[in-house]
N, C-alpha and C positions, 0 to 999 in steps of 0.2 A: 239349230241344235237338233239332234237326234233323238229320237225315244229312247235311244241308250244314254245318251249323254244326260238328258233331263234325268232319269232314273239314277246315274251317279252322282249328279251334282243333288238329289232330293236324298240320297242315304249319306251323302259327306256332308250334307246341313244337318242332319238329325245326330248323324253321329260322332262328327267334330275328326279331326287326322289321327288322332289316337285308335279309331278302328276301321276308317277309310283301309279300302284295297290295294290302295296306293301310296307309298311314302307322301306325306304334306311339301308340296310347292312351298309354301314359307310359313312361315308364323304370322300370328294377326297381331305381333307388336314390332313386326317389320318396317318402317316405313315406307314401302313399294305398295303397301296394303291401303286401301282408299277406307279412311276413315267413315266419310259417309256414308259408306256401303256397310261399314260394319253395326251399323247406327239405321238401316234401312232409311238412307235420306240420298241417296246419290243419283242425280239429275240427269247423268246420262243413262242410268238402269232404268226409272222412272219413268222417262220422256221416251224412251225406247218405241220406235214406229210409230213416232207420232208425226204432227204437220213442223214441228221445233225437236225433230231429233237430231241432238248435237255429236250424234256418233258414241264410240268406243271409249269408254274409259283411260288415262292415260295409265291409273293404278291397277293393280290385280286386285280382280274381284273372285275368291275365293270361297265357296260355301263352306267347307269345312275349315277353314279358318275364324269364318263367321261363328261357327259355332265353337267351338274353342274359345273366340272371345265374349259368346254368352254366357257359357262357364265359367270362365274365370273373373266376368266382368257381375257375376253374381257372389259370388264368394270373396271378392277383393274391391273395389272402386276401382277400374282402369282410368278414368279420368278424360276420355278421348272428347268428351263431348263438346268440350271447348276448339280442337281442331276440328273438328264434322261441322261447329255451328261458323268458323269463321269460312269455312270455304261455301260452305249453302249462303252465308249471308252473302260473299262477292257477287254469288250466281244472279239472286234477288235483285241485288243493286243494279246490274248488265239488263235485266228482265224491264225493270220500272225505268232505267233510263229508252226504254225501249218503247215502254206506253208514252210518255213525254215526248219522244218524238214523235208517234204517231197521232197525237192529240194536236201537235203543230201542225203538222202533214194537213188533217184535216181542217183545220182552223183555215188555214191558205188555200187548200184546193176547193172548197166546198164554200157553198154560196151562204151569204150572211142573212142570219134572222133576227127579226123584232123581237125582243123579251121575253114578249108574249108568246109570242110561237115557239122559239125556245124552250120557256117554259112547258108548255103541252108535250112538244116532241118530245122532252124528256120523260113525261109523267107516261106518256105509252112505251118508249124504254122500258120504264120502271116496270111496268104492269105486265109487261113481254117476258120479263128476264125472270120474273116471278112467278110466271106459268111454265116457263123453260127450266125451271129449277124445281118444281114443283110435279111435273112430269116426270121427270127423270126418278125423283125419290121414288115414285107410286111404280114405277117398273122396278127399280132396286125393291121394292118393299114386296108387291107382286113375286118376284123368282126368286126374291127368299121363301115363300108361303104366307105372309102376313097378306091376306086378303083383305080383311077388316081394316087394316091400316091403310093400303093402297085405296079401295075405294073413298074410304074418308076424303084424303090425297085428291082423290078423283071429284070429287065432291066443289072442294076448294078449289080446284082448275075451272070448274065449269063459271065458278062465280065470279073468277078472276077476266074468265074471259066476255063476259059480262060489261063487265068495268072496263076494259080494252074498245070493246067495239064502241061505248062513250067517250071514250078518249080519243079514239079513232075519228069519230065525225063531227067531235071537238075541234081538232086539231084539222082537219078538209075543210072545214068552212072557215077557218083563220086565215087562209092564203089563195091565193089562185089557183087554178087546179092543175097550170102546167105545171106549176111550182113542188104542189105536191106528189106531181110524181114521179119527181127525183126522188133517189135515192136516197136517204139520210141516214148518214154513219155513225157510231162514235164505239171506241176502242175498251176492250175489255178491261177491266183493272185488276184482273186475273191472271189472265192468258197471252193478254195484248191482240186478241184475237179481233178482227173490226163486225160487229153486228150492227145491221140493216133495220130501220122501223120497220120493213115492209115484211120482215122474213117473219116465217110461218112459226104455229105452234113448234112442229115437228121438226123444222131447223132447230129451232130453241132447246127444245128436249134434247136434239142432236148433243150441240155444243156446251149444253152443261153437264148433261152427263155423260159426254164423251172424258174416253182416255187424257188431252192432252189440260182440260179444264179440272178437273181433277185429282190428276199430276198435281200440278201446281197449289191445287187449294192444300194437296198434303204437305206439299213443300212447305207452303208458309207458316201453317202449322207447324208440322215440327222444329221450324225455325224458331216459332214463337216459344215454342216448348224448350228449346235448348236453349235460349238466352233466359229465360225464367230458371232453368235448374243452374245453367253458371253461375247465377248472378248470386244464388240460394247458396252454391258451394264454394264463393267468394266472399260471401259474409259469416259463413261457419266458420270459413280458415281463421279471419279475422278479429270473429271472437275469441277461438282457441288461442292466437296469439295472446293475444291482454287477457285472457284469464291464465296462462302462464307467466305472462309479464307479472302480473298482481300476486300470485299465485307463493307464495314462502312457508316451508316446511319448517319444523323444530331444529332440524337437522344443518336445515339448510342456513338458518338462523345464526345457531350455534357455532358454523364453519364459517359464517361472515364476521361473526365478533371475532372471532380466532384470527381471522383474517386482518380486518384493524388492527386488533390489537399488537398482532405482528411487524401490520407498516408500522403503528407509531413509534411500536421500538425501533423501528428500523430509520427513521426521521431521528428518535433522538439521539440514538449511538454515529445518526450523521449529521448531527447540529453537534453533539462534542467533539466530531473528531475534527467539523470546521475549526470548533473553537481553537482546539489545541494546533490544527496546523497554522491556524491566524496568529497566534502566541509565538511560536516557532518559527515564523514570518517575522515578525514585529523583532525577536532577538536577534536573527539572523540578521537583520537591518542594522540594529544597535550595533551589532560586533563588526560588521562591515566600517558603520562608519566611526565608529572607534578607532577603527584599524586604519582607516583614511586618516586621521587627525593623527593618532602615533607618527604616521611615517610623514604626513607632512610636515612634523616638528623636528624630525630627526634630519629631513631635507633639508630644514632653513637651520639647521644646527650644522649641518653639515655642510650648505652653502656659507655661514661666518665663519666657521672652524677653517672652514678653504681660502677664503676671502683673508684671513688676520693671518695666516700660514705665509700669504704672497705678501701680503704689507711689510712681513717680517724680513723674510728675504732679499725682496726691493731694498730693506733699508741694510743689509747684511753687507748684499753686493754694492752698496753705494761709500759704507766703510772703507768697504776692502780697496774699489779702486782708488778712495782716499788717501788709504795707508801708501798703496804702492806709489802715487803722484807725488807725495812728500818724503819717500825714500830715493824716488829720483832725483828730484831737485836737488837733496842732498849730499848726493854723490856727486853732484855736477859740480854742487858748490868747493867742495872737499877738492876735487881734481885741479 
């Protein structure tokens, strides 16, 4: 980047797209907009030219959107901090599964020690990482002007290293000497960076207060910080819930009896109107089957009415062909 470019991207952070020289690229509640940048936590910014630079953002990283979202992220709660903290936590995750492996790595590649030696090796670790951290502060403390502090700093190095050089001849006389002068590794739980018993003050100061150990301590950090405030503005919502669930006005009150009171007319105007249609069921039944029994009797009246009509008949026609059989004979007799 340019000394032009830096100087435009340092007045579009101060002064947000609203006085930028240039129309604003997007808004910072675009989602093309990387969350964790808006939040100073985003691992490719961070890591930038480091020995773990994972390259270019896939989101736009906008300063003057950044600021725009300090603005209004000060006067309103944007709420973003929940997306910034899940995508930092994946990162984390990918990171430590990365120390785990490298803690195998050397388990298998590197020669196996007694307990005891073990033990020592680590305690000058310890004592190493302690001047290498302790270094580092006393120069950050130093080129701010706190001289008084640094030397202090300074102070505690010398004594630290003290204690090192005991641990040191501790640990040479637990093992053979070709032995000891391999190499012995083991992996940052920071950086996953692999530091050496044998490396120097000034490596040490190196690697702890270099860029990419430092990175990372912010990182975890504000991870830790953003799951602490979620978790804060996940129990506030919560509350507010149930103290509106509990929560009953006069009014409110007063619009809920009205409200009863309304169903249960409305239940009893529909427990009468069952009644009366049950009632008007039950006659319509009756008339039904009143009306069944009328015509069935009118039937069986009308089947003997039919049946005594043919009886009558039968005996009518049995008359008549009487009459006519004894008018014949008669005439026969006559002739």
């Amino acid at each position: 980047m340019s000394a032009k470019d830096e100087m435009r991207a340092m007045l579009a952070q101060l002064m947000g797209t609203s006085e930028a020289d240039t129309a604003p690229k997007v808004r910072f509640s675009d989602r093309s907009v990387c969350r964790p940048f808006l939040l100073a936590c985003c691992p490719h910014e961070i890591l930038d030219s480091t020995r773990m630079d994972i390259g270019k953002c896939r989101k736009v990283h906008d300063f003057a959107a950044k600021a725009d979202y300090e603005k209004a992220n000060a006067e309103k709660d944007c709420d973003y901090e929940s997306d910034a903290m899940y995508e930092l936590r994946a990162f984390i995750r990918d990171i430590d599964r990365r120390i785990d492996n490298a803690k195998k790595d050397l388990v298998e590649t590197q020669e196996e020690l007694s307990t005891d030696v073990e033990v020592k090796a680590n305690m000058v670790h310890d004592i190493g990482e302690k001047i290498g951290k302790k270094l580092a502060e006393a120069e950050n403390q130093g080129a701010e002007g706190n001289v008084e502090e640094s030397l202090k700093m300074m102070e505690e190095v010398e004594k630290l290293k003290e204690e090192k050089r005991k641990a040191e001849m501790d640990y040479r006389n637990s093992m053979p000497a070709s032995t000891y002068q391999q190499q012995k590794l083991r992996v940052c739980e920071i950086c996953s960076a692999y530091l050496g018993i044998h490396d120097n003050d000034r490596r040490l100061a190196d690697h702890f207060g270099g860029k990419l150990h430092l990175g990372f301590i912010k990182l975890r950090d504000k991870l830790a910080a953003l799951e602490k405030l979620t978790e804060a503005k996940a129990e506030k919502r919560r509350v507010e819930r149930e103290e509106n669930r509990g929560r009953t006005s006069p009014e409110r009150s007063d619009r809920s009896d009205r409200d009863r009171e309304r169903d249960r007319d409305r239940r009893n105007r529909g427990g009468s109107n069952r009644d009366n249609d049950r009632r008007d069921r039950d006659q319509r039944r009756r008339s039904r089957s009143r009306s069944r029994s009328r015509n069935d009797r009118e039937e069986r009246r009308n089947s003997h009415r039919s049946s005594r009509d043919s009886r009558r008949n039968s005996r009518e026609r049995s008359r008549t062909s009487e009459t006519r059989g004894s008018q014949g004979r008669t005439a026969a007799t006559e002739e």
